[in-house]
N, C-alpha and C positions, 0 to 999 in steps of 0.2 A: 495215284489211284490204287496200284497194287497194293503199296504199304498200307491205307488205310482199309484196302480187303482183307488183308492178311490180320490187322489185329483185331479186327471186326469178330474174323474166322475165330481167332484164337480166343478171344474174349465169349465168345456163345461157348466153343466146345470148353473152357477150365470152367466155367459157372462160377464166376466169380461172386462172393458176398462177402458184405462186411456189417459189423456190430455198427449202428448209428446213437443207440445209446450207453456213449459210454464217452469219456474225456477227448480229445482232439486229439491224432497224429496225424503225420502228414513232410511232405517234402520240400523244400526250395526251390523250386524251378529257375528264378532268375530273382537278381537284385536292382533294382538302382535308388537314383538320389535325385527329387524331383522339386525344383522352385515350388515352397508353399505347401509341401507336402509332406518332405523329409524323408524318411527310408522308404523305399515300397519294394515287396516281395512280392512274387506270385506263388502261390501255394497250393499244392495240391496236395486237398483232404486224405487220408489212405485208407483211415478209420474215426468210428468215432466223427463228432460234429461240433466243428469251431462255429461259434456266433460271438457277434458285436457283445466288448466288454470282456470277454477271456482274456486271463493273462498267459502267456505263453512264452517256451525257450527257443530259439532257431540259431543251432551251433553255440555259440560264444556271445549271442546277443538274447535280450529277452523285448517285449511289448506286451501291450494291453489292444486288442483289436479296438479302437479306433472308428472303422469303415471295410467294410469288403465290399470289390466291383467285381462281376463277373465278366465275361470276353466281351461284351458289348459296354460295358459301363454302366451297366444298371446296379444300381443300391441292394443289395443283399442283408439278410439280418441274419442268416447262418447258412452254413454251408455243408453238406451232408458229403461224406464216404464216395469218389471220382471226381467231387467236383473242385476245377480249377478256379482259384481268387486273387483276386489282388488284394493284398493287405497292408493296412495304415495302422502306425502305432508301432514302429522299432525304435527304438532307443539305438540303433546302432545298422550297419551294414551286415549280413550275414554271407557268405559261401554260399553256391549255390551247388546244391546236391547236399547241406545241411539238413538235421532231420528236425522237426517241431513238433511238439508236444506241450501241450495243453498243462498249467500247472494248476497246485490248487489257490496258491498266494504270492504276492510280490515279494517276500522275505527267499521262499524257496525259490522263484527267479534268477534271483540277485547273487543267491547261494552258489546256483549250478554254474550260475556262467562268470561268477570269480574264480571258482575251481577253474574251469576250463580256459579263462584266459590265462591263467596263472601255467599252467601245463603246455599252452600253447607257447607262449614268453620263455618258459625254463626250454622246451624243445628247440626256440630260434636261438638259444644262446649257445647251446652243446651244438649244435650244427656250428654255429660263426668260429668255435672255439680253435686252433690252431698253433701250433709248440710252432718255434725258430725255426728248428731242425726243418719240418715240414713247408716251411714257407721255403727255407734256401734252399729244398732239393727239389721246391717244383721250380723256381726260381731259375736253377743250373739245368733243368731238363727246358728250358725256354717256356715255361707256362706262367711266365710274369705278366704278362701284357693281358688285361682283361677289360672291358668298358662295362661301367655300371649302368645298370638305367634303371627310373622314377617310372614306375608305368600306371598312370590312371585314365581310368574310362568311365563311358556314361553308364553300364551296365559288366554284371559281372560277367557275361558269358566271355562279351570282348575281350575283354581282362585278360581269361583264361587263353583263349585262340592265339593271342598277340604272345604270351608269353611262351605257350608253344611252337612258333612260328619262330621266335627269336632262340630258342635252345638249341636249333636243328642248322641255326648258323654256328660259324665259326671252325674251329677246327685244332690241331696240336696247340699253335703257338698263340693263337689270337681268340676270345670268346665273348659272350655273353654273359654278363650276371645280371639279374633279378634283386636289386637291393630292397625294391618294395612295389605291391599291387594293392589296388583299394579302387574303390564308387566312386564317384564327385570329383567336383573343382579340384584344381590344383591349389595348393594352402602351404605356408610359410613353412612349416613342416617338412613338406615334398624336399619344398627348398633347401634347405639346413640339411636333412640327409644326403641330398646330391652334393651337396658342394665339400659335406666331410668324404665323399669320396672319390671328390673329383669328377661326378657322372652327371647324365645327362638325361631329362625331364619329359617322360612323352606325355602327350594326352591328346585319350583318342575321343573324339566327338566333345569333349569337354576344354575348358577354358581357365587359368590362373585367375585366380582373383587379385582386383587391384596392389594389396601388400603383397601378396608373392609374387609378381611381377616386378615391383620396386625394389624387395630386395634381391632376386634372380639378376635383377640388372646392376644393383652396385657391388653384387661378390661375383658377377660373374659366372653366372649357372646359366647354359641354354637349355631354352625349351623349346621346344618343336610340338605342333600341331597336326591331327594328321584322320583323316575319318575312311580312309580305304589302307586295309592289311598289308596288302601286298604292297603299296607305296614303300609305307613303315618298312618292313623289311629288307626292300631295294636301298634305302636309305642308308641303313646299317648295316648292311654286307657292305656298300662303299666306304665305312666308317670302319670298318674290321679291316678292308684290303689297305685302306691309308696308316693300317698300325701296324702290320708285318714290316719286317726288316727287309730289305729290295734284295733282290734272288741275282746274282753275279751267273749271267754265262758266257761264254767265248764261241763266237761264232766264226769259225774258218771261212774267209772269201776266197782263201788259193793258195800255192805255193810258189817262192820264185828261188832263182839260182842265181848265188852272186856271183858274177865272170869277172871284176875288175871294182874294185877299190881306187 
């Protein structure tokens, strides 16, 4: 109650206004992937007024609005400057806290979010990238042992929580890596990258589809299912403590005195 006095407070005293006629901007609030429906974001307007039939960019994906639902699921034909939507019509999953903006045509959609996959693609490679030298000095400092994981969920917020929950494991010799996160079912794909790394398949509220299952089963990929965080992460601190090397100590029960051989 206080939070929602406090932005109450805040929003009378800044006077907030925004331009309504002018092309759509606006934010990601969350993502998912819905039987029948296909991508859905929640979006809120910032300026400017998205309606049914704009084409637009949201990060590294673009759409043509489709349908907008408002909080109760009533049908919408546009949506003006505060107000929050559900929207139909991505071609793709986006990030949540991506920015959207309204474009004028599908050519310059298609544009922006090649650029930006493209940028995105060359950034995961210079990150993956790593010389010998660097591998065998982390190697000799005991930082070889690392467990990959496949992390998919029903929504992106999840996504994010579970993969910061899992960074905050581990420790010198044993850790967490992140090999991939995304929306939806688990898919053949999932598969194929766990298994070139040897790692291991979450997904949270969501489910493999029948081929990635079959082949999970004859190379040998587990996957684990799992719809409460803190489980997950119980989980994988037991899967970190079982990959440390065992800790040698000597424990003294006494002393004695030999008097006779």
């Amino acid at each position: 109650d206080k939070l929602a006095e406090a932005i109450l407070l805040q929003a009378e005293l800044l006077d907030l206004k925004a331009n309504p006629d002018r092309p759509a901007e606006g934010l990601i609030i969350e993502t998912k992937v819905e039987r029948g429906r296909g991508a859905v974001a929640t979006v809120l307007v910032q300026r400017g007024t998205l309606r049914v039939g704009d084409i637009f960019v949201a990060g590294s994906e673009w759409g043509r609005v489709r349908g907008m639902m408002d909080a109760v699921g009533a049908q919408l034909g546009e949506a003006p400057p505060s107000m929050p939507v559900e929207v139909l019509g991505l071609n793709g999953v986006p990030a949540a806290g991506d920015d959207v903006v309204a474009v004028p045509n599908e050519s310059r959609a298609r544009e922006i979010t090649e650029f930006r996959q493209r940028r995105t693609r060359d950034a995961r490679v210079s990150v993956g990238r790593g010389t010998f030298e660097q591998l065998f000095s982390r190697i000799q400092q005991g930082e070889g042992q690392e467990l990959a994981v496949v992390i998919k969920a029903d929504v992106h917020g999840s996504a994010e929580a579970i993969v910061g929950a899992l960074e905050k494991l581990g420790g010198d010799h044993v850790k967490v890596v992140v090999l991939h996160t995304g929306v939806g079912g688990i898919n053949e794909t999932d598969v194929s990258l766990a298994r070139a790394s040897n790692g291991l398949i979450i997904g949270f509220n969501v489910r493999a589809n029948p081929q990635a299952r079959e082949l999970a089963r004859r190379d040998g990929v587990e996957i684990r299912y799992y719809s409460i965080i803190y489980e997950l992460a119980d989980d994988v601190k037991s899967l970190l403590s079982g990959m440390l090397a065992p800790t040698l100590r000597e424990n003294i029960l006494g002393y004695a005195e030999i008097r006779e051989v």
